[in-house]
N, C-alpha and C positions, 0 to 999 in steps of 0.2 A: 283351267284347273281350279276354279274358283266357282264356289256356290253360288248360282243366281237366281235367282225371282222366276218363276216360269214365265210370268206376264213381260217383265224385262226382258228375260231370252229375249220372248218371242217378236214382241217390239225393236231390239236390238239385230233381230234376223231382217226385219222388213225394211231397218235402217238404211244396215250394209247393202240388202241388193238395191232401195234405191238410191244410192251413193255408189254403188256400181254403173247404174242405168244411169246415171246422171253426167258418167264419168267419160259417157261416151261408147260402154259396151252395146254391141250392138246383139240383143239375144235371137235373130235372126240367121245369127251367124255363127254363135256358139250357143252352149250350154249352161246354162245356168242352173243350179240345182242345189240342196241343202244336203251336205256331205254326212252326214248323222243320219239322212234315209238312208243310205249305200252299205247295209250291212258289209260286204265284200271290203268295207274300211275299217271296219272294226277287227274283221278274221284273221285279215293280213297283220293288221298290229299285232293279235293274242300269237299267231306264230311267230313272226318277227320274237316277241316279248321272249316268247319261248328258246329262240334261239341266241339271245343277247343275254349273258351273264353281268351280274350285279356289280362287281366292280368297275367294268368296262364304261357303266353310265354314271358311277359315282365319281368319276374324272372328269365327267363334261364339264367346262366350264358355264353353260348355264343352269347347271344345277347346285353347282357350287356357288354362283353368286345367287341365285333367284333364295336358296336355302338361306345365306346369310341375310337376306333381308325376312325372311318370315321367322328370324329368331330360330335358326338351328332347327325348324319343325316343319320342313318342305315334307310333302305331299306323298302318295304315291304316284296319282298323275301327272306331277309337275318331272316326277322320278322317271316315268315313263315314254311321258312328252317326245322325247328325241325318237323314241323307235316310233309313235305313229307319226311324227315328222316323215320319217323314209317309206310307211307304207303310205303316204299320200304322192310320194315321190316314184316311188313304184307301180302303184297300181294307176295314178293317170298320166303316168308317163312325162 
């Protein structure tokens, strides 16, 4: 939910999967793949989104603590974060 460097991303993508691969995954046996190509990730949040009313996420309590450390001025993604939490929960099962 934080701006980052495209070059960082993208460096920081190459990190995680070989600290994935490192860790033992074996991608012969799963899937490995960068969740930001899977449009069908993003759809499922904007309905979720659509279907989660504002007050309902303004209780979470990670939005409520993550906002007191950004000085009362959390995000909208940060606001949102929980629903595409569930459609990552959803759509791969």
């Amino acid at each position: 939910t934080m701006p980052k460097e495209p070059t960082v991303l993208r460096q920081n993508i190459l990190d995680t999967t070989a600290a994935v691969l490192a860790c033992g995954i074996d991608p012969k046996k799963c899937f490995l793949f960068r969740q930001s190509l899977v449009p069908e990730h993003a759809e499922l949040a904007w309905i979720l989104g659509c279907l989660t009313n504002v007050p309902r996420v303004l209780r979470l309590p990670q939005w409520k603590i993550k906002r007191a450390s950004q000085n009362n001025e959390g995000t909208v993604g940060l606001l949102t974060y929980p629903v595409l939490q569930a459609a990552d929960i959803l759509l791969y099962k």
